[in-house]
N, C-alpha and C positions, 0 to 999 in steps of 0.2 A: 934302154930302148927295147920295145917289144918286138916280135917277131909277128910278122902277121900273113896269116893263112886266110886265104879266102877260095870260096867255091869249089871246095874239097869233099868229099864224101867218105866218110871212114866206116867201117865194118865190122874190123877184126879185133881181137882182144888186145886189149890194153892199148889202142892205136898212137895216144900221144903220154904212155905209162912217165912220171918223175920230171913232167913238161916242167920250164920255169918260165915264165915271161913270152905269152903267149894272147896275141886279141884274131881272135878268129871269127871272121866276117860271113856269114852265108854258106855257112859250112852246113854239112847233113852226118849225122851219126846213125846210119841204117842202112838196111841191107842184108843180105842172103847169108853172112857169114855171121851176123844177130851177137855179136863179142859182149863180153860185158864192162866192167869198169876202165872206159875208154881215158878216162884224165885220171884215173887213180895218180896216189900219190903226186899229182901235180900240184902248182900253186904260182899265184900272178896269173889270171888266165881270166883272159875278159872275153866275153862272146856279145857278136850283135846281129841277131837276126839268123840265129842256128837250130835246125830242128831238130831233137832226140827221138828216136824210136827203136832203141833196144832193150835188150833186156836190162831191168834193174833202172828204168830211167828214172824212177821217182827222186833219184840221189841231187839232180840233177836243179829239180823243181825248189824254187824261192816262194 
């Protein structure tokens, strides 16, 4: 079973670094503190409806 985040707003570097099993709902990756590889090394990690705006976002893009 997943763990699931929703309506969170992340920042800072590496926010959810080595996640496993993870569907995160309307979440925001932006902000003042601009972190870079926020799901590094993660995996199982579904999003629906989350905006990127840090740096390095292109990783990010399908």
């Amino acid at each position: 079973m997943k763990e699931i985040i929703e309506n969170k707003t992340f920042d800072q570097e590496r926010a959810l670094y080595n996640s496993d099993g993870l569907l995160l709902k309307n979440c925001r990756f932006d902000g003042p503190a601009d972190g870079e590889s926020a799901l590094k090394e993660s995996r199982n990690v579904e999003l629906e409806n989350c905006f990127f705006n840090l740096r390095y976002r292109g990783q990010y893009q399908r």
